[in-house]
One Martini backbone bead per residue (centre of mass of N, CA, C, O) as a GRO file, in nm:
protein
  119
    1UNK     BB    1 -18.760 -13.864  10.003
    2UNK     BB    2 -18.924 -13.745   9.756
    3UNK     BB    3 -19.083 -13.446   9.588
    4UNK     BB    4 -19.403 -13.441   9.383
    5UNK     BB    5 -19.473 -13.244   9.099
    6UNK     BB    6 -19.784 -13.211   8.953
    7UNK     BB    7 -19.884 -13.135   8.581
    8UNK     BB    8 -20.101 -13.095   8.282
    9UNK     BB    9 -20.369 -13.114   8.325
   10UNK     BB   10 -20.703 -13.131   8.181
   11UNK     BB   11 -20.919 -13.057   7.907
   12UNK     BB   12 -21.036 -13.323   7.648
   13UNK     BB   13 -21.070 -13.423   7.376
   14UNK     BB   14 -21.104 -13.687   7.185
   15UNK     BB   15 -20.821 -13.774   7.056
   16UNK     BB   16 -20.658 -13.620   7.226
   17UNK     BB   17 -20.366 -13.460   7.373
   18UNK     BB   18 -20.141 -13.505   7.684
   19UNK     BB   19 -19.882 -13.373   7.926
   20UNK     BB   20 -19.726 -13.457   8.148
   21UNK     BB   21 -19.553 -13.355   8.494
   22UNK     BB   22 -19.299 -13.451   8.715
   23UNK     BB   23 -19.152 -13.291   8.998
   24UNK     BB   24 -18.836 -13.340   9.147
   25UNK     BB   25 -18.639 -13.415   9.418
   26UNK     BB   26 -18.344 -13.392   9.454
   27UNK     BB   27 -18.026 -13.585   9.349
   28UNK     BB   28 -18.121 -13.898   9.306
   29UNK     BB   29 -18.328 -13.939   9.086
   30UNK     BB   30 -18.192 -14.113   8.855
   31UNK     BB   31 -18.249 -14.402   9.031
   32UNK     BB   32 -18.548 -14.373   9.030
   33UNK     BB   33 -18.837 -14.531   8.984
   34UNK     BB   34 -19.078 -14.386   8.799
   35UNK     BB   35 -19.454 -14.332   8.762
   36UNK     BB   36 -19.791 -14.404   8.666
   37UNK     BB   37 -20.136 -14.317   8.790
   38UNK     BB   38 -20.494 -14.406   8.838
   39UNK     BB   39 -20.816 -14.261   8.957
   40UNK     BB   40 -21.107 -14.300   8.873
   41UNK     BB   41 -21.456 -14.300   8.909
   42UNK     BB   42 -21.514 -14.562   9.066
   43UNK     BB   43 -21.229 -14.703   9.108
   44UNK     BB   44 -20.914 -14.803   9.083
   45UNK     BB   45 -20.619 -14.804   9.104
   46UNK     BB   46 -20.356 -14.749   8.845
   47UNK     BB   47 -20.110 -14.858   8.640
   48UNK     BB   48 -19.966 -14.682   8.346
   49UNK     BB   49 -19.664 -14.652   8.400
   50UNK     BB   50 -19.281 -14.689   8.366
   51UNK     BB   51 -18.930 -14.605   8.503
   52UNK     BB   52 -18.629 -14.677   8.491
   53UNK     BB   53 -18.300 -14.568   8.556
   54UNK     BB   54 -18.213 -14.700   8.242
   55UNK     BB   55 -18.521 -14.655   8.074
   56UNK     BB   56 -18.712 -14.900   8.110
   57UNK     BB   57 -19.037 -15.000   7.995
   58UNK     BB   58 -19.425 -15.008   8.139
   59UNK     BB   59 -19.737 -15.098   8.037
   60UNK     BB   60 -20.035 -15.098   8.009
   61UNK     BB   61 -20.285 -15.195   7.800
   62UNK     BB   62 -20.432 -14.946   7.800
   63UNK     BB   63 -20.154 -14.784   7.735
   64UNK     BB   64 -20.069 -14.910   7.516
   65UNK     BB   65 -19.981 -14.743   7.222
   66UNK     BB   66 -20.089 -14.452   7.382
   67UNK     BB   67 -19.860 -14.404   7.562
   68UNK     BB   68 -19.549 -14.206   7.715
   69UNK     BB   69 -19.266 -14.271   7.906
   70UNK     BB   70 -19.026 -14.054   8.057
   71UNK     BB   71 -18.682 -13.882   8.124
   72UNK     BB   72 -18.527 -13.646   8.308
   73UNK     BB   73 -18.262 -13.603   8.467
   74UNK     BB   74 -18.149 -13.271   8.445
   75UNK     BB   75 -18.478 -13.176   8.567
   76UNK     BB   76 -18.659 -13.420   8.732
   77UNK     BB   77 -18.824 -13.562   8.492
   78UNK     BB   78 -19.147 -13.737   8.425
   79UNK     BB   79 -19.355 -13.799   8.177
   80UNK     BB   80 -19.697 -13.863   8.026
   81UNK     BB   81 -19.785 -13.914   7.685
   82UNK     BB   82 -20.109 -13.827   7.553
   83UNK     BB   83 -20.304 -14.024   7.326
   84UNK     BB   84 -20.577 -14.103   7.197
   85UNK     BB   85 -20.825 -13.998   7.410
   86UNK     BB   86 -21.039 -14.136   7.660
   87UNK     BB   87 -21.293 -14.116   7.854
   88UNK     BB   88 -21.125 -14.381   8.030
   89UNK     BB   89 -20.918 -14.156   8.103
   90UNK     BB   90 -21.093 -14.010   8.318
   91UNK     BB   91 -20.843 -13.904   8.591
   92UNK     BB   92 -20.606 -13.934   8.840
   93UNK     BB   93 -20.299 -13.837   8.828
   94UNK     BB   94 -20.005 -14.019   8.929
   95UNK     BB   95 -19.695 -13.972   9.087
   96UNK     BB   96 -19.421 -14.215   9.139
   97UNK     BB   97 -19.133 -14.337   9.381
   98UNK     BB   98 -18.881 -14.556   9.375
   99UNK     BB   99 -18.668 -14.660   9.580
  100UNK     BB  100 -18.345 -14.768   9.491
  101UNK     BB  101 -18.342 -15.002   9.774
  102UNK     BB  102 -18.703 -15.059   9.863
  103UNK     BB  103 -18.901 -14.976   9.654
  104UNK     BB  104 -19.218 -14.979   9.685
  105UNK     BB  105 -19.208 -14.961  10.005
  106UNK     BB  106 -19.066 -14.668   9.891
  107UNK     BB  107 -19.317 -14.470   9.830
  108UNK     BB  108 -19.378 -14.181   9.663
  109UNK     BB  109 -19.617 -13.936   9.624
  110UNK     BB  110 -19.837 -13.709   9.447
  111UNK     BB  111 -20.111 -13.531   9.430
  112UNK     BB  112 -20.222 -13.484   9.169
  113UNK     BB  113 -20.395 -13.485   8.818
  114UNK     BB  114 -20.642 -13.384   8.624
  115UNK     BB  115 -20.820 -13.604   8.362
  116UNK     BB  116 -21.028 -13.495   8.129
  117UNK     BB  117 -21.260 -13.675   7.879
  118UNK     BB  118 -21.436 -13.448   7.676
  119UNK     BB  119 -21.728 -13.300   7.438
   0.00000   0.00000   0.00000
C-alpha cells in the first residue's frame, strides 16, 4: 500500500479557490487510480472526483465543473483545484489510492485536510 500526506486545506471565502495536494510514496504511485472524498459535519463521506492511471477523469455532480482532478506522475503527487467554492463544500477532504490490481477493495486512505468555505 502507499502512503499518502494531504495538504492545502485552509479558510476560504465563498467564491474563492484552493488547490489541495495529496503526496505519496512508492514507486508505483502511476499505476494506482487515485481520487479524493469528502466528509462534511453530520454528513456521510462521498467522492469528489477520481483519476485513473491513464488519467481519465470523473467528478460528482457536486463537483463537476467547478473542481479539476490532476496528477503528476514524476511528483508523485495528485491535486484537486477547487473553483467557486461554496459553504456546503466545507468538509474534511481525504486522498484516497486504489490498488492497481485490487482496486477499492485494496484503498489506501490519507489523513485528511479541513477546508471551511465561510464569510
Amino acid at each position: 500500500q502507499v502512503q499518502l500526506v494531504e495538504s492545502g486545506g485552509d479558510l476560504v471565502q465563498p467564491g474563492g479557490s484552493l488547490t489541495l495536494s495529496c503526496a505519496a510514496s512508492g514507486s508505483a504511485f502511476r499505476l494506482y487510480a487515485m481520487g479524493w472524498s469528502r466528509q462534511g459535519p453530520g454528513k456521510q463521506r462521498e467522492l469528489v472526483a477520481s483519476v485513473i492511471s491513464l488519467g481519465n477523469t470523473s467528478y460528482a455532480d457536486s463537483a463537476r465543473g467547478r473542481f479539476t482532478i490532476s496528477r503528476d506522475n514524476a511528483k508523485n503527487t495528485v491535486y484537486l483545484q477547487m473553483n467557486s467554492l461554496k459553504p456546503e463544500d466545507t468538509a474534511v477532504y481525504y486522498c484516497y489510492a486504489d490498488h492497481p490490481i485490487y482496486g477499492s477493495g485494496s484503498r489506501s486512505w490519507g489523513q485528511g485536510t479541513q477546508v471551511t468555505v465561510s464569510s
